[in-house]
C-alpha positions in Angstrom: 32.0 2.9 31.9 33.0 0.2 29.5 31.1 -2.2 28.2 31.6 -5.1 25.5 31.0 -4.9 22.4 27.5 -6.9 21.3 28.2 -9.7 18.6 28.1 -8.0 15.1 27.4 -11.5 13.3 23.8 -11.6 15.7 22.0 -8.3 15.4 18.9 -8.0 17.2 17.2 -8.1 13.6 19.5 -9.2 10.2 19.9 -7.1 7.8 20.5 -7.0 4.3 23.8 -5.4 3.3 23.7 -2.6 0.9 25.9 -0.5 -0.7 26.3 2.7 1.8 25.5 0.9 4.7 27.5 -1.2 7.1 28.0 -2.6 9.9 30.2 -0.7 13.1 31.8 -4.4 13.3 32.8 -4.5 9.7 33.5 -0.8 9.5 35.9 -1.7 13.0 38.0 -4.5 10.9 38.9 -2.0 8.2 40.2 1.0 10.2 41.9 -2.0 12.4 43.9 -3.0 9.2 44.9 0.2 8.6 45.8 1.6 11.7 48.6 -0.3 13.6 47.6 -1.9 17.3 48.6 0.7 19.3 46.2 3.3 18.1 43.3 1.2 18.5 42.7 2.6 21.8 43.2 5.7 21.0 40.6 6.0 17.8 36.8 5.9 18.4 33.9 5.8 16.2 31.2 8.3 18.2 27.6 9.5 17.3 25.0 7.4 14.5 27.0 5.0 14.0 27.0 3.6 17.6 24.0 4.4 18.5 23.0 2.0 15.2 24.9 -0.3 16.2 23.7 -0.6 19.7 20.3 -1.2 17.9 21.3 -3.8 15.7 21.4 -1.9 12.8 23.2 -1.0 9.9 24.9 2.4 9.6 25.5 5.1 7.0 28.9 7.6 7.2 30.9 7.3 9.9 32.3 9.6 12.3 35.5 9.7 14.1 37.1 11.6 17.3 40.4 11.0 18.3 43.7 12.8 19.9 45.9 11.1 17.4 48.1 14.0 15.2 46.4 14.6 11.8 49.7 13.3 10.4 48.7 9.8 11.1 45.6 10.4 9.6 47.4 12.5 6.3 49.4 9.6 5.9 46.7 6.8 5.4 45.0 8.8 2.4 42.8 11.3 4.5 41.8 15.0 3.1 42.3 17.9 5.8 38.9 19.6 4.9 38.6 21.7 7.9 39.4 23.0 10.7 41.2 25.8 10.6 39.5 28.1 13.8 38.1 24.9 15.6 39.3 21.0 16.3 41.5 19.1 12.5 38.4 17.7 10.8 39.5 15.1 8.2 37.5 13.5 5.5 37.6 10.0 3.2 35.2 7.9 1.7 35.4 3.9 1.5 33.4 2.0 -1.3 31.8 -0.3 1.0 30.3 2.1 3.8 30.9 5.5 2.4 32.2 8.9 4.3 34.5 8.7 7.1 35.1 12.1 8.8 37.7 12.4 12.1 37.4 15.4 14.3 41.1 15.3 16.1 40.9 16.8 19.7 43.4 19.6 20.3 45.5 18.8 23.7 43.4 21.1 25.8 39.8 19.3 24.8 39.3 15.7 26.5 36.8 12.9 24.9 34.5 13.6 27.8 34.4 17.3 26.7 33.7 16.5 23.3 30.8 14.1 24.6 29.1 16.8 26.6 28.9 19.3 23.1 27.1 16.6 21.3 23.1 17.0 20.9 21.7 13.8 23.1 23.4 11.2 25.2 22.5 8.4 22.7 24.7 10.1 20.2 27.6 10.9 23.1 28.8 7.0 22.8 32.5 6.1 21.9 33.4 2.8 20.8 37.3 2.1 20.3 38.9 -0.1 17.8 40.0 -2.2 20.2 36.3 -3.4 20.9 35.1 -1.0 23.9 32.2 1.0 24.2 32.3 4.3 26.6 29.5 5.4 28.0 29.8 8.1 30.5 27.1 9.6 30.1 24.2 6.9 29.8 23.1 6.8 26.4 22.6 3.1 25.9 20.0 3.6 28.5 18.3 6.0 26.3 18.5 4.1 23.5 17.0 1.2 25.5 14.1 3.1 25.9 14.0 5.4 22.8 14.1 8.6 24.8 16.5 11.9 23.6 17.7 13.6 26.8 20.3 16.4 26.1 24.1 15.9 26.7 23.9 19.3 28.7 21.5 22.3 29.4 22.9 24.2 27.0 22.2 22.1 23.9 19.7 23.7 22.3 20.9 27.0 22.5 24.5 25.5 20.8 22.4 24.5 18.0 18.8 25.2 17.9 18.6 22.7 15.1 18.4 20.3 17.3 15.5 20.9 18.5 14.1 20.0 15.0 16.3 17.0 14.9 14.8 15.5 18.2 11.2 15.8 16.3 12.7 13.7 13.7 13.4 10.9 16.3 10.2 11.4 18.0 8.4 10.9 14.4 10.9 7.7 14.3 8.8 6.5 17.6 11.7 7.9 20.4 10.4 10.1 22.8 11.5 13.5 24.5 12.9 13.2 27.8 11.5 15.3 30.8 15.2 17.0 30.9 14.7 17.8 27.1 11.2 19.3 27.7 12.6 21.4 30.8 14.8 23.5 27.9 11.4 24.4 26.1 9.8 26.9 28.2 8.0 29.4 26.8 10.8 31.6 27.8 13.6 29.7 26.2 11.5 28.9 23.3 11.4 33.1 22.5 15.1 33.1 23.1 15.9 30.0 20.7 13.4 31.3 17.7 15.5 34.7 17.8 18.7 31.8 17.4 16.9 30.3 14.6 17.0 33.7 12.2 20.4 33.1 10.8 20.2 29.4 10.8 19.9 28.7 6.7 16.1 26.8 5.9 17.5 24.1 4.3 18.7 22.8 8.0 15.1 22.8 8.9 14.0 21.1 5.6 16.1 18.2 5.9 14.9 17.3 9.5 11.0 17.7 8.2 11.7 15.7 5.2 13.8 12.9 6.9 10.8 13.4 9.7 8.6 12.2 6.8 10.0 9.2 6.5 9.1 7.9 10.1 5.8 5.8 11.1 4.6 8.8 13.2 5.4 11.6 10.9 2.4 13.7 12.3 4.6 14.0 15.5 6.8 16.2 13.7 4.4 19.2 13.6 2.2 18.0 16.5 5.4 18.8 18.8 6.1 22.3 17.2 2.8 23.3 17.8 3.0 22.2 21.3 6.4 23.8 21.9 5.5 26.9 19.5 9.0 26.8 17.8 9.8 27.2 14.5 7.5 29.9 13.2 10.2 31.7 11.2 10.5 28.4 9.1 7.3 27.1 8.8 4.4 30.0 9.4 1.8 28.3 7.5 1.5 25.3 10.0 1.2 27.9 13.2 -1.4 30.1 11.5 -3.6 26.9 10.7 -4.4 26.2 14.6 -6.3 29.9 14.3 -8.4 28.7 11.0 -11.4 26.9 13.0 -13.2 24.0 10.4 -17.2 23.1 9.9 -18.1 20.0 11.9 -19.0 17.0 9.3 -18.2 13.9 9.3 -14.1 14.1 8.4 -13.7 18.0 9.7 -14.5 17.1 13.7 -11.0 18.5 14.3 -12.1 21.7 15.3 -9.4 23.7 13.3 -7.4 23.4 10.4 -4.0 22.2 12.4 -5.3 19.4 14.1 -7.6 18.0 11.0 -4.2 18.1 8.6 -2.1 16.1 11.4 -5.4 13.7 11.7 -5.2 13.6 7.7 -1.5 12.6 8.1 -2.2 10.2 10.5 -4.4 8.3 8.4 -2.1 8.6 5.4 0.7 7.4 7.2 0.2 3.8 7.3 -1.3 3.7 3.9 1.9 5.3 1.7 5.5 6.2 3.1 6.1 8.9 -0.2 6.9 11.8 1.8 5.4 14.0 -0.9 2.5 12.1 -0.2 2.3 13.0 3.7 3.1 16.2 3.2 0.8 16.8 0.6 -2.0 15.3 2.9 -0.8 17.8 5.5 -1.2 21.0 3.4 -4.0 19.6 1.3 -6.3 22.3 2.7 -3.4 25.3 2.9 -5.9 27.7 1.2 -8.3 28.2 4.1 -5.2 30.7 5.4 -6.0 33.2 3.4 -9.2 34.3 4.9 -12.7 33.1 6.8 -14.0 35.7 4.5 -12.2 34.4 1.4 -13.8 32.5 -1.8 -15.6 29.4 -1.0 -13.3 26.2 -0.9 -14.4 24.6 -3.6 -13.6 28.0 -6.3 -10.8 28.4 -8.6 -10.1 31.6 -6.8 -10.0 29.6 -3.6 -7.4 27.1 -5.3 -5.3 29.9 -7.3 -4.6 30.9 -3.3 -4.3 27.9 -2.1 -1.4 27.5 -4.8 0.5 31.0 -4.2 0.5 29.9 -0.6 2.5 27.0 -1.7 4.6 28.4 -3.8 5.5 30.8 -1.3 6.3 27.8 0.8 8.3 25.8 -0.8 10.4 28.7 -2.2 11.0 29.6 1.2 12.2 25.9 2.6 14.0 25.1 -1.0 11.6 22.0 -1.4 12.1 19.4 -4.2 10.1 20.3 -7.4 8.2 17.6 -6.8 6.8 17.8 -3.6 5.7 21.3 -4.3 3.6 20.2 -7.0 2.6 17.6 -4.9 0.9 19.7 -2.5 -0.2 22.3 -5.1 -2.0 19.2 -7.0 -3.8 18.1 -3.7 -4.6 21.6 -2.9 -6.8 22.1 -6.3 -8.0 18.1 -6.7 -8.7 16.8 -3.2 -12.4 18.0 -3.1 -13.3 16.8 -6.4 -11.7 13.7 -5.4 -13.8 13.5 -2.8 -16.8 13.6 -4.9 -15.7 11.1 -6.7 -18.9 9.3 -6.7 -21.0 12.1 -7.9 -18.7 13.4 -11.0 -19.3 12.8 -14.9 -17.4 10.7 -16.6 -16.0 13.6 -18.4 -15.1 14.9 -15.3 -13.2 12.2 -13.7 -11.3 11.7 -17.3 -9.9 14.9 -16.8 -9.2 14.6 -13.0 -7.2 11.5 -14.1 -5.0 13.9 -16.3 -4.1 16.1 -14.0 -3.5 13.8 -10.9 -1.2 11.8 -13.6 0.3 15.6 -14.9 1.0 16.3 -11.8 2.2 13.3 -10.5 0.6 12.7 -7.6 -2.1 9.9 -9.4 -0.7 6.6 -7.6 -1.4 8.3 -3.9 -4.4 10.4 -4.7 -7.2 8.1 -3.9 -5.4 7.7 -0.1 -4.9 11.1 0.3 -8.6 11.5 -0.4 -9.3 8.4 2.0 -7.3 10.2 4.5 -8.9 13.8 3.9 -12.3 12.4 4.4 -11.7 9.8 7.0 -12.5 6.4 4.3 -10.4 3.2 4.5 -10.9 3.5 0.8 -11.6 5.9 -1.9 -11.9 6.2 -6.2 -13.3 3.5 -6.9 -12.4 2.4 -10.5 -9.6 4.9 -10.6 -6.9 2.6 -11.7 -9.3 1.9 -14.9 -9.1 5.7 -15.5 -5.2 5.7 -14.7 -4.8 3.2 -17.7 -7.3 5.4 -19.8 -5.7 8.6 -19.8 -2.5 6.9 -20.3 -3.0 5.9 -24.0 -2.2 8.0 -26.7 -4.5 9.2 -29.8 -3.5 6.0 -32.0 -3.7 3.4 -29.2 -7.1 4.7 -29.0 -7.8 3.9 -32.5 -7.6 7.4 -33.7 -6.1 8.8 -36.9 -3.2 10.7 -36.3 -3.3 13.1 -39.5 -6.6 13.7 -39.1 -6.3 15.3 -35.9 -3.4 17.0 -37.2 -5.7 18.9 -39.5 -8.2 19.9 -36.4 -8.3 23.3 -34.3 -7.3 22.5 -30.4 -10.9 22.6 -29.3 -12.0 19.8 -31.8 -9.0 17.8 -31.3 -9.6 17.7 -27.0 -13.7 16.9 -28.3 -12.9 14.2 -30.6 -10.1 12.7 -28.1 -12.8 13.0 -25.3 -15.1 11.0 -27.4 -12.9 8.6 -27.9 -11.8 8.3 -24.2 -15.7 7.4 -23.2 -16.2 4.7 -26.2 -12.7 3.3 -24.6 -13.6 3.4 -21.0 -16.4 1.4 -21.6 -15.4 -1.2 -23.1 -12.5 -1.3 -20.5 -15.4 -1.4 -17.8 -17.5 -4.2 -19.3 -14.0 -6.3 -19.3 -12.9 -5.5 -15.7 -16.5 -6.9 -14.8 -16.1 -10.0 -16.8 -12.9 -10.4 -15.0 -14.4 -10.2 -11.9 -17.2 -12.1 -12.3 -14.8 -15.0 -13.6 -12.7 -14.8 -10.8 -16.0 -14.8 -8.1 -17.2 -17.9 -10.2 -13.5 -19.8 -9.4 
């Protein structure tokens, strides 16, 4: 099947050019320079980047396949970086649109049967330098209609990764196919978690994280709870479907699983900070420990809540700051959402920790989402600014509290902190009024 190649200059939506990303078209041109006519047929950009392109969108790395010698490619400035028990892979960068890797094809292996190893049919698409796509296997169809079918029965089992890869497109809005879904039964599903065991975490990590970035990011765990793969990696999410929740007004989930992917649902369209989402997730990770545990709203309750986390993100090698992320929503998302009812004093010093921890700019919609509010905090960037000053800009002498104990130092500073907030309060009013009087 070939097709044309659609118009570069008139995507389906313009986009800005960036550094790193590119268009196929423009990526085409360069390889065209530097490769003489006669290879143009011959040289085909496969996976992402054409499936981008078909999309009308810009792409990032590019991958090659080709039966050309590595020679040709050796010549031209390209690194041999693999390859020495399977298919020549060679590597290069470009300033404009960054990595360029080649697989070369040994004589035995035909494009088709490089097509049919590749995860889904949208990503099985060659388009040659000379301006062809090749299709044989239908994927422009599925990327018409956002749909991941696998290139052959035994996909998942090449690479059970993939399975985790096609929740990343589903949480991008594509959907599974019914031939994808027909290599998930329960009996395949045992046989690809024992295939999982040896597969290093950080695989998995970097399809939830990039999972996290999509508008339905709650499809990513809703999906592995349905299929019931993935427990080596992620055993926390699996045991919170057995954790049933009180009925109120924002736990009507009936257990722990489906309340944290209703928490990320609501979150999702209010902040796109993956920390964010996935601190709204595991914002209630303590109740695992035990129905007979501490109450939920203990330190003891929050100190397990916190080991839990640790645990996790050990385990799947998560950045720093997502881990403190969800350890910070795990021990202030309850007094958040008692906001209303707290002390001054009290939501002072909830202000300093969101801030320490640095969750503060998304912790009033993570307690909007955990309690089911379109809004939450209110005031709480007046407390933001508070807790931001330092001793002096609050009109405090600084060798004087040099001289004090810790305790008298934080009680002075606290004192301070109240005269502050209210005259920051009686301001914000004033501006508001003047505002509603324009």
């Amino acid at each position: 099947m070939a097709l044309s190649v659609p118009d570069a200059a008139s995507p389906a939506s313009p986009q800005k050019k960036s550094k790193g990303r590119a268009s196929v078209s423009e990526a085409i041109s360069v390889l065209a320079e530097l490769f003489p006519p006669e290879f143009h047929s011959s040289l085909f950009v496969v996976g992402g980047a054409v499936r981008d392109h078909i999309q009308g969108k810009l792409f990032q790395d590019l991958d090659l396949v080709t039966k050309l010698p590595p020679e040709q490619f050796l010549q031209r400035g390209f690194d041999l970086v693999g390859g020495n028990s399977t298919s020549p892979i060679l590597f290069s960068t470009h300033p404009r649109f960054g990595k360029i890797e080649v697989t070369v094809l040994p004589p035995e292996q035909s494009l088709q049967d490089d097509l049919l190893r590749r995860d889904f049919r949208c990503n099985a698409i060659l388009m040659s330098l000379d301006g062809v796509i090749h299709d044989p296997l239908g994927g422009s169809e599925d990327i018409r209609l956002k749909r991941l079918y696998p290139c052959r029965t035994t996909s998942l089992r090449d690479d059970p990764i993939r399975f985790f890869r096609a929740l990343r497109f589903a949480s991008h809005g594509w959907n599974l196919s019914p031939g994808l879904c027909e290599l998930l039964s329960p009996a395949e599903v045992a046989v690809l978690e024992r295939l999982l065991q040896p597969i290093p975490v950080e695989r998995f990590t970097r399809e939830m994280s990039l999972s996290m970035l999509g508008g339905a990011p709650w499809r990513f765990f809703a999906l592995m709870g349905r299929f019931q793969l993935g427990k080596s990696f992620l055993p926390e999410m699996f045991g919170m479907a057995a954790v049933p929740v009180a009925p109120s007004s924002h736990y009507g989930e009936g257990n722990l699983l489906k309340h944290a992917l209703a928490c990320l649902r609501r979150i999702s369209p209010l902040s796109a900070d993956p920390a964010a989402r996935l601190a709204t997730f595991f914002h209630d990770i303590g109740a695992l420990a035990s129905s007979d545990g501490p109450p939920p709203w203990s330190r003891k309750y929050h100190q397990t809540g916190c080991d839990l986390v640790r645990t996790m993100a050990v385990r799947l090698r998560l950045p720093e700051r997502t881990a403190r992320a969800i350890m910070a929503a795990v021990t202030l998302h309850r007094a958040g959402g008692r906001w209303q009812e707290l002390q001054q004093s009290t939501r002072i010093t909830l202000a300093q920790r969101a801030l320490k921890s640095g969750i503060a700019p998304f912790f009033p919609l993570l307690v909007a989402a955990v309690n089911g509010k379109t809004e939450a905090l209110p005031g709480w960037e007046i407390y933001l600014e508070l807790v931001r000053l330092s001793p002096t800009e609050l009109g405090m002498d600084a060798p004087a509290l040099a001289l004090m104990t810790a305790a008298q130092r934080s009680s002075l500073i606290m004192q301070y902190r109240h005269r502050k907030l209210k005259l920051m309060e009686n301001l914000n009013k004033e501006q508001e009024e003047g505002v509603a009087e324009r």
